[in-house]
Backbone bond lengths (Angstrom), bond angles and torsions (degrees), N, CA, C in turn:
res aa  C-N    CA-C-N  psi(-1)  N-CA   C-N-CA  omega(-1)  CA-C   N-CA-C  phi
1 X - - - 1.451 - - 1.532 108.06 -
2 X 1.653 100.70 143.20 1.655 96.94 177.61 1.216 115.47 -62.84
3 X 1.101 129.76 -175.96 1.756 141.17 125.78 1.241 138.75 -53.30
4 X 1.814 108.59 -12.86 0.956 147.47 163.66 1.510 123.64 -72.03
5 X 1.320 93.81 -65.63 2.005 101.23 157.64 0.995 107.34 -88.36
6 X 0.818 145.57 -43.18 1.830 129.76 173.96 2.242 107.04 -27.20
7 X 1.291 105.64 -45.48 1.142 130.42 -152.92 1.717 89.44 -92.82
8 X 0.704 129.98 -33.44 1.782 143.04 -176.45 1.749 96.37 -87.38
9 X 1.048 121.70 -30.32 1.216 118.18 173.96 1.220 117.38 -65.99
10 X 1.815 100.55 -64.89 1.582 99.88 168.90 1.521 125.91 -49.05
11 X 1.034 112.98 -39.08 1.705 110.56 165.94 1.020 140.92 -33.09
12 X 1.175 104.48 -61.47 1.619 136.89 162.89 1.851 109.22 -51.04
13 X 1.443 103.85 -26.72 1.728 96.75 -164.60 1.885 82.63 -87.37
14 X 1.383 119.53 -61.43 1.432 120.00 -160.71 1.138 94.98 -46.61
15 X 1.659 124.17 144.15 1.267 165.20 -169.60 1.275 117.20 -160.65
16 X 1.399 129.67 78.74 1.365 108.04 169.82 1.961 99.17 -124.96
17 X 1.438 137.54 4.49 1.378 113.25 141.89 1.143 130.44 -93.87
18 X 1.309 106.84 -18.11 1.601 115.19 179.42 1.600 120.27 -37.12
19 X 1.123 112.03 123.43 1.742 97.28 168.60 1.609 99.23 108.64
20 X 1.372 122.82 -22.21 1.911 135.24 -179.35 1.520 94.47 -59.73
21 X 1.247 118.78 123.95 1.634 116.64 -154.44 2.108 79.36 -88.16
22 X 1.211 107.08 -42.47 1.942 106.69 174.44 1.746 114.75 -45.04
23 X 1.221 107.49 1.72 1.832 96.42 161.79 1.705 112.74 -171.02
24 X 1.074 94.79 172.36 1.869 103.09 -169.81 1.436 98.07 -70.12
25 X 1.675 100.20 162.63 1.442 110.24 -169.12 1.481 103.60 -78.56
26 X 1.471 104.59 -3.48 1.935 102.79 -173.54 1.644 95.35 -80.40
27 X 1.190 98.30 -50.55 1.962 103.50 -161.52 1.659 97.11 -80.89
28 X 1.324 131.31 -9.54 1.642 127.77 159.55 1.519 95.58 -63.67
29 X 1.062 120.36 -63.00 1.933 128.33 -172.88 1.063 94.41 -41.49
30 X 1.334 124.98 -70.26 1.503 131.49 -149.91 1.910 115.82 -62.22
31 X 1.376 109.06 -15.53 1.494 138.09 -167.06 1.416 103.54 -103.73
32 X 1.567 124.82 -33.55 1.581 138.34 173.74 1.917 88.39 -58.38
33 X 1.075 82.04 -72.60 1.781 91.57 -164.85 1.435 106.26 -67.77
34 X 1.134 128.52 -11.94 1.968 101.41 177.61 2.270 84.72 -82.00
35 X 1.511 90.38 -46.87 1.933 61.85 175.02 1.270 147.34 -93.11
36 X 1.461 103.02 14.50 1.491 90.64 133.65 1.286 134.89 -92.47
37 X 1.186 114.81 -14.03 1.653 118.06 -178.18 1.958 93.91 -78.42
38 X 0.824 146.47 0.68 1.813 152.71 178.45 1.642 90.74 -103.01
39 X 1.584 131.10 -50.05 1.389 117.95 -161.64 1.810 105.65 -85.03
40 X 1.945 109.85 -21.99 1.163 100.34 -176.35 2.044 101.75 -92.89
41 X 1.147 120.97 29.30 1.304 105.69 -165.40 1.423 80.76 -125.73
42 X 1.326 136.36 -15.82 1.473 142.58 -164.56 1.829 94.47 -111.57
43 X 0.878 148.08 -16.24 1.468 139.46 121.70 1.194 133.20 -67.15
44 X 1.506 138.37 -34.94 1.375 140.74 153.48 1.957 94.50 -32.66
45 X 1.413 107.14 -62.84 1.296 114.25 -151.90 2.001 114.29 -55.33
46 X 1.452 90.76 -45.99 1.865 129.17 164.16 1.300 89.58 -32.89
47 X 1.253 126.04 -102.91 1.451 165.43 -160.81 1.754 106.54 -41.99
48 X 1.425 95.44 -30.94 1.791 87.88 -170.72 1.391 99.12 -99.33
49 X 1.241 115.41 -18.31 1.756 120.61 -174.08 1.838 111.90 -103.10
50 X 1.222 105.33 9.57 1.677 133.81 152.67 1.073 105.85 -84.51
51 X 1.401 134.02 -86.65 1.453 124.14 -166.53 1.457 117.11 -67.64
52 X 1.364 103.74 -40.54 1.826 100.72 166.22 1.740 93.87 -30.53
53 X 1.201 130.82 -87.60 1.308 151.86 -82.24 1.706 79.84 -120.45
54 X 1.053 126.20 -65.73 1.965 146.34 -160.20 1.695 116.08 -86.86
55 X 1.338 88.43 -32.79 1.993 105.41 -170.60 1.146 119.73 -84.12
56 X 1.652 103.13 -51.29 1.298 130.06 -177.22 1.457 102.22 113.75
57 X 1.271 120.94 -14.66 1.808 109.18 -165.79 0.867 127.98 -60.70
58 X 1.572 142.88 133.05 1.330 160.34 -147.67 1.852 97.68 -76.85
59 X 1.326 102.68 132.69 1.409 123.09 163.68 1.486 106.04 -43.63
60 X 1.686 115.81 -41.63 1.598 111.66 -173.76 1.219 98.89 -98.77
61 X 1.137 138.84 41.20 1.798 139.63 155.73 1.502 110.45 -138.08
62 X 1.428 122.72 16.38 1.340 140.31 168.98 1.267 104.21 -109.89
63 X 1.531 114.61 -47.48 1.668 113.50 -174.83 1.626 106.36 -80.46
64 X 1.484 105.44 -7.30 1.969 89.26 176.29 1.917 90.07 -97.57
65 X 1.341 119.47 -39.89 1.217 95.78 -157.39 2.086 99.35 -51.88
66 X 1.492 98.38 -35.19 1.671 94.57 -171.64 1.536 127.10 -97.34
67 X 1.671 101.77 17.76 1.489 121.30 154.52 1.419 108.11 82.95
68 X 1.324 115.54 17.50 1.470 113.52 -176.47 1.342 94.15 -128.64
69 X 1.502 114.71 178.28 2.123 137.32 -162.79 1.646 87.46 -101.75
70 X 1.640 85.43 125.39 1.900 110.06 178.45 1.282 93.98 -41.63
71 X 1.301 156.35 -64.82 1.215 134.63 -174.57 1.529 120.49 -69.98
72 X 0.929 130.24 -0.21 1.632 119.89 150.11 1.363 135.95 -79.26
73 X 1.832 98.42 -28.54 1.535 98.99 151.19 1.480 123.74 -85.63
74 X 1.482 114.16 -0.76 1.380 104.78 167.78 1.570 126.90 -74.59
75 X 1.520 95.54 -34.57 1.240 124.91 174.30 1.456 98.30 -38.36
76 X 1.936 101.76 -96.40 1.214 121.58 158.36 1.451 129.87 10.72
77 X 1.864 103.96 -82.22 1.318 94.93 -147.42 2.062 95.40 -112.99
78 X 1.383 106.91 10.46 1.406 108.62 -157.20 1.755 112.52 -78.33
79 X 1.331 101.85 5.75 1.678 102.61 -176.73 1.585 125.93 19.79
């Protein structure tokens, strides 16, 4: 299994609006995933401005592992 589905798996398991009788099961989904996409962008953010900062790792080996231009994760994650 990828890292990819591995990660699609977990998705699929978290549920925490689903089932809120106050909205549809589309806009519960849609509320699952903005928070995780807010809790995984607030560790991406943690994590890259650690090793920047503690590791030594290069701004341009942070922005390939996370697919974006060394200055967008500098931008980004450079606090």
């Amino acid at each position: 299994m990828s890292a990819e589905s591995n990660a699609r798996v977990h998705i699929h398991a978290f549920r925490w609006w689903v089932g809120n009788p106050e909205m549809t099961r589309a806009e519960a989904e849609l509320r699952d995933l903005a928070a995780l996409r807010d809790a995984v962008e607030y560790e991406i953010g943690i994590h890259a401005h650690e090793v920047a900062t503690y590791e030594g790792i290069s701004w341009a080996t942070i922005a390939d592992a996370l697919s974006i231009s060394p200055a967008a994760a500098r931008r980004c994650y450079a606090r």
